[in-house]
VEXLOVEX-155436 format. One record per residue: residue in three letters; x, y, z of N, C-alpha, C, CB in turn; residue number from 1. Coordinates in Angstrom, 2 decimals. Glycine has a CB too. Layout:
BEGIN
+-----+---------+---------+---------+---------+---------+---------+---------+---------+---------+---------+---------+---------+-----+
: res :    n.c1 :    n.c2 :    n.c3 :   ca.c1 :   ca.c2 :   ca.c3 :    c.c1 :    c.c2 :    c.c3 :   cb.c1 :   cb.c2 :   cb.c3 :   n :
+-----+---------+---------+---------+---------+---------+---------+---------+---------+---------+---------+---------+---------+-----+
: ALA :       X :       Y :       Z :       X :       Y :       Z :       X :       Y :       Z :       X :       Y :       Z : NUM :
...
+-----+---------+---------+---------+---------+---------+---------+---------+---------+---------+---------+---------+---------+-----+
END
This chain:
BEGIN
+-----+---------+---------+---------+---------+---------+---------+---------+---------+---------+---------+---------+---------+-----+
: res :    n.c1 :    n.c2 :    n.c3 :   ca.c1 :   ca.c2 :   ca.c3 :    c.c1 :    c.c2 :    c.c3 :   cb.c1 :   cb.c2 :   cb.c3 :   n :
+-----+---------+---------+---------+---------+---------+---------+---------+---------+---------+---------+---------+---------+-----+
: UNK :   15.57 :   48.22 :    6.96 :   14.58 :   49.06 :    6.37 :   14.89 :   50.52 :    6.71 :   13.17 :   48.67 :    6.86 :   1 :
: UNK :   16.05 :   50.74 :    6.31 :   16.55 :   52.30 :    6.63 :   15.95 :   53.25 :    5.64 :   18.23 :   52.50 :    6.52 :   2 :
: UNK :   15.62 :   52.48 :    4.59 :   14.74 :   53.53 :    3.62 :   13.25 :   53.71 :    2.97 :   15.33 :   53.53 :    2.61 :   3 :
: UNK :   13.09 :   54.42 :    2.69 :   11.26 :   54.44 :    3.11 :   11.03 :   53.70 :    1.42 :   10.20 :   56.70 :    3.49 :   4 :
: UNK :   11.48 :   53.50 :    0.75 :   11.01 :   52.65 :   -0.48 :   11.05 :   51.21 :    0.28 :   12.14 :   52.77 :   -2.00 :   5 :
: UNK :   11.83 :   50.94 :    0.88 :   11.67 :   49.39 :    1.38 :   10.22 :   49.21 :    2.05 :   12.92 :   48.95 :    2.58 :   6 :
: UNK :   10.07 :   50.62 :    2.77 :    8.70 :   50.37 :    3.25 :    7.77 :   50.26 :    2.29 :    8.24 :   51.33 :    4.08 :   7 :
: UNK :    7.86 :   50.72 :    1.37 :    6.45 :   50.74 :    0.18 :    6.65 :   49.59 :   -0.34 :    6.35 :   51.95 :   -1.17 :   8 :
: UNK :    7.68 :   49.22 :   -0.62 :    7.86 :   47.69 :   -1.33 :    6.87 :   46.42 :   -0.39 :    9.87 :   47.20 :   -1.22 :   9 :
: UNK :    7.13 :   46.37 :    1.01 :    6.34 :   45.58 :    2.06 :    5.26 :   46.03 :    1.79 :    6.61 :   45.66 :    3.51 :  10 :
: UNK :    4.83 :   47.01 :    1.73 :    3.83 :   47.40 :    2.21 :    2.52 :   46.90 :    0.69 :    4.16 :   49.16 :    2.72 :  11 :
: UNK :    3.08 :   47.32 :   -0.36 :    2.74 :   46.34 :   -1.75 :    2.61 :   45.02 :   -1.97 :    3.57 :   46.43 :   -2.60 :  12 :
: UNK :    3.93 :   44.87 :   -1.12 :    3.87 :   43.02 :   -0.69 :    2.49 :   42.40 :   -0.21 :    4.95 :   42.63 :    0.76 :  13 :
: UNK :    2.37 :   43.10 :    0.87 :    1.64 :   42.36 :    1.90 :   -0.22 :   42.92 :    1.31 :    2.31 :   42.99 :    3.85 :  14 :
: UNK :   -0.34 :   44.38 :    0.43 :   -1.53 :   44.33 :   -0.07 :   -1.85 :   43.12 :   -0.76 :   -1.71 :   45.33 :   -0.80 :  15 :
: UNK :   -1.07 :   43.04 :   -2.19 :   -0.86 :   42.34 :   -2.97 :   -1.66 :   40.53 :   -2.56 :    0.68 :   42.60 :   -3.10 :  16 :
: UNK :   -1.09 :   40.37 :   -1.45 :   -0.79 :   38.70 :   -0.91 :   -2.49 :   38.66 :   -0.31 :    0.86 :   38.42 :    0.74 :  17 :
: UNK :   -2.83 :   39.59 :    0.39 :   -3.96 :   40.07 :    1.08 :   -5.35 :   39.95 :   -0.28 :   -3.52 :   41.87 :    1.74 :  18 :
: UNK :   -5.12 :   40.99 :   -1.13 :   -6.04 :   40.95 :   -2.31 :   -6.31 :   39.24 :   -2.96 :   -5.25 :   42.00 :   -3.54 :  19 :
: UNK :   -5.09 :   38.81 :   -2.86 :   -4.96 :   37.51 :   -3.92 :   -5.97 :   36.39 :   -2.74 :   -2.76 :   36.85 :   -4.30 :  20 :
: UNK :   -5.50 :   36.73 :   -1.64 :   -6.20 :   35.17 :   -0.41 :   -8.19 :   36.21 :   -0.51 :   -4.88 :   35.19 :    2.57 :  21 :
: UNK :   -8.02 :   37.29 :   -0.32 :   -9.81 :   37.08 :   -0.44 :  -10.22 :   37.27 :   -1.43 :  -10.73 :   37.87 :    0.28 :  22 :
: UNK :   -9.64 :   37.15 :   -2.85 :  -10.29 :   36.92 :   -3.96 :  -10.56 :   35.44 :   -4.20 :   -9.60 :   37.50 :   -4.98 :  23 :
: UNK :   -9.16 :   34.84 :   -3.64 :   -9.52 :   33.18 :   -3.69 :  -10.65 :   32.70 :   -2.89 :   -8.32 :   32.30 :   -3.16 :  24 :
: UNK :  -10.57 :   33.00 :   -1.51 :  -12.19 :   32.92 :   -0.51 :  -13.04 :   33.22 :   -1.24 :  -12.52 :   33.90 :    0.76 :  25 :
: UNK :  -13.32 :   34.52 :   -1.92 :  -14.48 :   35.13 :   -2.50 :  -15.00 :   34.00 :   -3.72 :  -14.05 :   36.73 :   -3.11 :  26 :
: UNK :  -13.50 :   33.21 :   -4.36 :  -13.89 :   32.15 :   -5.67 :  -14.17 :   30.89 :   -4.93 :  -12.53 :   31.84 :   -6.93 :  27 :
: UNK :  -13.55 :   30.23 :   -3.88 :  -14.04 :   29.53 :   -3.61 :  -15.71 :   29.65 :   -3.39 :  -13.30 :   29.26 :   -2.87 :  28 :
: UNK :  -15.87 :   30.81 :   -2.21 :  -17.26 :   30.41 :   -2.05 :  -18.37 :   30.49 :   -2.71 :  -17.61 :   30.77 :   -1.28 :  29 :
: UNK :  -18.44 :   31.75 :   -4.12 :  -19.29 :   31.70 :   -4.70 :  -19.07 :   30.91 :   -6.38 :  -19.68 :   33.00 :   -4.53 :  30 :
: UNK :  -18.06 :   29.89 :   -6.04 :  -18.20 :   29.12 :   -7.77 :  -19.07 :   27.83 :   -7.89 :  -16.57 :   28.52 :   -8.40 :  31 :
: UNK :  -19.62 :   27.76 :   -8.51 :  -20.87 :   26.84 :   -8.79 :  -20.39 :   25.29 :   -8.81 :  -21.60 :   27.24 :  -10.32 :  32 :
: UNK :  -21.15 :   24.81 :   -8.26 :  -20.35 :   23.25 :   -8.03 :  -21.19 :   22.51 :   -9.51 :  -20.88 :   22.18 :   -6.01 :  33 :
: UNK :  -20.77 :   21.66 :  -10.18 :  -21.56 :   21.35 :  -11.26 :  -22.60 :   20.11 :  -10.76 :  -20.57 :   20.96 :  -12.52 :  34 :
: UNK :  -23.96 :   20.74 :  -11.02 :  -24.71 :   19.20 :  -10.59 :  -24.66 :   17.99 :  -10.82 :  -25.68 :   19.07 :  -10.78 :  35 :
: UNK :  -23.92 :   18.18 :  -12.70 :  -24.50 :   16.75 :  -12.82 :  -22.88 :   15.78 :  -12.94 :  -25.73 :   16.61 :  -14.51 :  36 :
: UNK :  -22.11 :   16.29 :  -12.15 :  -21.05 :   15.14 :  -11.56 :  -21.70 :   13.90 :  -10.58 :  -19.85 :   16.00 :  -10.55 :  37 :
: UNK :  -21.39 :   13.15 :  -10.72 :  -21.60 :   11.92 :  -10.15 :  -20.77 :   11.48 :   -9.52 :  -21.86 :   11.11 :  -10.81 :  38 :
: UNK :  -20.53 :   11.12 :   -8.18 :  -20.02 :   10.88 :   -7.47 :  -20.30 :    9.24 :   -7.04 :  -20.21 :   11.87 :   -6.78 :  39 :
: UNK :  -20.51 :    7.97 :   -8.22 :  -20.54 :    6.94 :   -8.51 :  -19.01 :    6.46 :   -8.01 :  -21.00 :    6.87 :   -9.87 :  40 :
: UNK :  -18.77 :    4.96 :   -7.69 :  -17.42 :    4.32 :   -7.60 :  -17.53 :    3.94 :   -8.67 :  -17.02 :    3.32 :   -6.63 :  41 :
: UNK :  -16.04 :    3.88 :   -9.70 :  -16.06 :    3.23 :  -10.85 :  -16.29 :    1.77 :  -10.92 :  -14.98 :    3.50 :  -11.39 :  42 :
: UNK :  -16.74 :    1.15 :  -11.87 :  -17.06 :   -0.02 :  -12.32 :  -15.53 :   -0.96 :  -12.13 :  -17.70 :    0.19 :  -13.89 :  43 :
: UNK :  -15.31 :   -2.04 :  -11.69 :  -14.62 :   -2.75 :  -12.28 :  -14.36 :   -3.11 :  -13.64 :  -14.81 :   -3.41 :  -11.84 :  44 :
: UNK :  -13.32 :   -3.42 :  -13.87 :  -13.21 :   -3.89 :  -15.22 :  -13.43 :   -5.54 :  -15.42 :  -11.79 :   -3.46 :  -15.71 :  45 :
: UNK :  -14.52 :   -5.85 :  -16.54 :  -15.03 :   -7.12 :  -16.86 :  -14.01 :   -7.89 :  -17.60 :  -16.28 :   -7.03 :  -17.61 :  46 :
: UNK :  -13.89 :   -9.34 :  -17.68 :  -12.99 :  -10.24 :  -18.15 :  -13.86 :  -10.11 :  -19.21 :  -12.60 :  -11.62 :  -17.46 :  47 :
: UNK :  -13.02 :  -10.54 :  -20.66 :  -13.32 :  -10.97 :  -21.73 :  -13.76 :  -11.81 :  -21.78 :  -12.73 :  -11.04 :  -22.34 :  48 :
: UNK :  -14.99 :  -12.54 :  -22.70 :  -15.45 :  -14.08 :  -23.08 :  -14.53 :  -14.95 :  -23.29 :  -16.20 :  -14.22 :  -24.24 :  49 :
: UNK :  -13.48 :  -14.59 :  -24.01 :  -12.22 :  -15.25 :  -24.57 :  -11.43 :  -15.85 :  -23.12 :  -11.18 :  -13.98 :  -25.54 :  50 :
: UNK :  -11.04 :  -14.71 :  -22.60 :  -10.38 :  -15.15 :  -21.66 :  -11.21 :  -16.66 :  -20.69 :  -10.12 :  -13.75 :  -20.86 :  51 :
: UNK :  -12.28 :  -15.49 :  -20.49 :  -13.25 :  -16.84 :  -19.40 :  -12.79 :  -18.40 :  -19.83 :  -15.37 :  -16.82 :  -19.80 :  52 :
: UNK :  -13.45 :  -18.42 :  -21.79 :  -13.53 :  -19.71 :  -22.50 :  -12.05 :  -20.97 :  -22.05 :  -13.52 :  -19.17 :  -24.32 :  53 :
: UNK :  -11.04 :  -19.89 :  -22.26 :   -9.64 :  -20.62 :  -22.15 :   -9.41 :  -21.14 :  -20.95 :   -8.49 :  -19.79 :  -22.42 :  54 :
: UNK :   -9.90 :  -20.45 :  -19.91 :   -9.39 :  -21.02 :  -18.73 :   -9.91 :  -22.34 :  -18.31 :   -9.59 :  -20.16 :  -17.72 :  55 :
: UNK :   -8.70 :  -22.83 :  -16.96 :   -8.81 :  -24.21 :  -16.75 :   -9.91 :  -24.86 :  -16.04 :   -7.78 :  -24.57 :  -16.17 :  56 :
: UNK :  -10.68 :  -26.01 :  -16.16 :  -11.85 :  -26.65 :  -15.40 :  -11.35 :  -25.95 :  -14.15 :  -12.02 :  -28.45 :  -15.35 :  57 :
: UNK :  -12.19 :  -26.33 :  -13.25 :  -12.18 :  -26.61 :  -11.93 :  -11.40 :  -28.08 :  -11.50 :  -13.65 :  -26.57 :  -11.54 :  58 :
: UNK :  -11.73 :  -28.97 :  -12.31 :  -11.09 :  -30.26 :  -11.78 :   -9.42 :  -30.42 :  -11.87 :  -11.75 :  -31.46 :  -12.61 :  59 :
: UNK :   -9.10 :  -29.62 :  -12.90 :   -7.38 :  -29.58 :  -13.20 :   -6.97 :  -28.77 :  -12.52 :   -6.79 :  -29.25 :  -14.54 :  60 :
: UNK :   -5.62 :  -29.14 :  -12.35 :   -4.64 :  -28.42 :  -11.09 :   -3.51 :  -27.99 :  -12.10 :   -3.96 :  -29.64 :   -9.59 :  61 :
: UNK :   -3.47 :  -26.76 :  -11.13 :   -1.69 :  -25.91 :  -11.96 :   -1.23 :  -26.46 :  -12.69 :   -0.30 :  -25.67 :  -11.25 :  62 :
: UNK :   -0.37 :  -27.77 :  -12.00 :    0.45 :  -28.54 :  -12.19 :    0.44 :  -29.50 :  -13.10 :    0.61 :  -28.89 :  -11.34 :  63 :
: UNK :   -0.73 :  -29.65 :  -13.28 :   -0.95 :  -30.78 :  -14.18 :   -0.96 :  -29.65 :  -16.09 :   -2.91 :  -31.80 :  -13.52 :  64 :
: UNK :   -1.82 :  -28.65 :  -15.82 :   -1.91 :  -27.58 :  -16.97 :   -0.48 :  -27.04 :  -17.36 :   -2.85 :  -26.30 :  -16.50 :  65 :
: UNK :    0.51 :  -26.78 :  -15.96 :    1.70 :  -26.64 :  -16.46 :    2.47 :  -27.44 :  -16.51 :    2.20 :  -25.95 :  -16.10 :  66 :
: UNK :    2.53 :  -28.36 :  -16.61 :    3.37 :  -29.66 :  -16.86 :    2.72 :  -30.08 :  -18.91 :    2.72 :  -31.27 :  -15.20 :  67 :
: UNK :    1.91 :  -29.69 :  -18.91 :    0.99 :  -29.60 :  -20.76 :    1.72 :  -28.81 :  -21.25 :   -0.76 :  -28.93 :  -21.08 :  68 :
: UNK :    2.37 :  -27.16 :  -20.26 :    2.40 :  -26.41 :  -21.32 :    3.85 :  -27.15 :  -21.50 :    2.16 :  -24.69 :  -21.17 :  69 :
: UNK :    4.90 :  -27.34 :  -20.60 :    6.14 :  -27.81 :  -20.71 :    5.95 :  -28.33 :  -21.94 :    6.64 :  -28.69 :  -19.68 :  70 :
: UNK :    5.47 :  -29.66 :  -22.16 :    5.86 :  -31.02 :  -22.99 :    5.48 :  -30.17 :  -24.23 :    4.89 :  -32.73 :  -22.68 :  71 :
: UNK :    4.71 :  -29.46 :  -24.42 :    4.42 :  -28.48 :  -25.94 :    5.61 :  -27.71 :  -26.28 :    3.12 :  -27.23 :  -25.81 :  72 :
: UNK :    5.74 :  -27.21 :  -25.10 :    7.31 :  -25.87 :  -25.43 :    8.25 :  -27.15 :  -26.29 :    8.60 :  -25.03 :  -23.25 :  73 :
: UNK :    8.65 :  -27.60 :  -25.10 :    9.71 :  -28.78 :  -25.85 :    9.50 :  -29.16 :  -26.98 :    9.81 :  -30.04 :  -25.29 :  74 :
: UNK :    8.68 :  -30.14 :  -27.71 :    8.39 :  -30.63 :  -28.75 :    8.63 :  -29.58 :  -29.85 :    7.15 :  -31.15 :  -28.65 :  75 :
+-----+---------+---------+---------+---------+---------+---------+---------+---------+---------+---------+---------+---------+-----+
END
């Protein structure tokens, strides 16, 4: 910094950087939070009727449902 423009250049710098952080403080603290956000957990997503309808009893096993789909593929 042998020359005095380098000093003005810093010295612009560091206003500059200074202005920008307490204008941001100044926006943070006075910007209006919106009331009517909701801060709800989203809903899960519901199975289809369709889907429910298709699926297997309770009394049948994997194995037995995929051993059905086999003998269909084949044929």
């Amino acid at each position: 910094m042998d020359d005095y423009r380098d000093l003005v250049i810093v010295s612009l710098t560091l206003l500059c950087a200074g202005i920008m952080l307490v204008a941001g403080q100044l926006y943070i603290e006075h910007h209006p939070t919106p009331a009517s956000r909701s801060l709800d957990p989203p809903q899960p997503p519901q199975a289809s009727p369709a889907l429910i309808s298709h699926a297997p009893s309770a009394d049948e096993s994997t194995t037995e449902t995929r051993r059905g789909f086999d003998s269909n593929s084949a044929g």
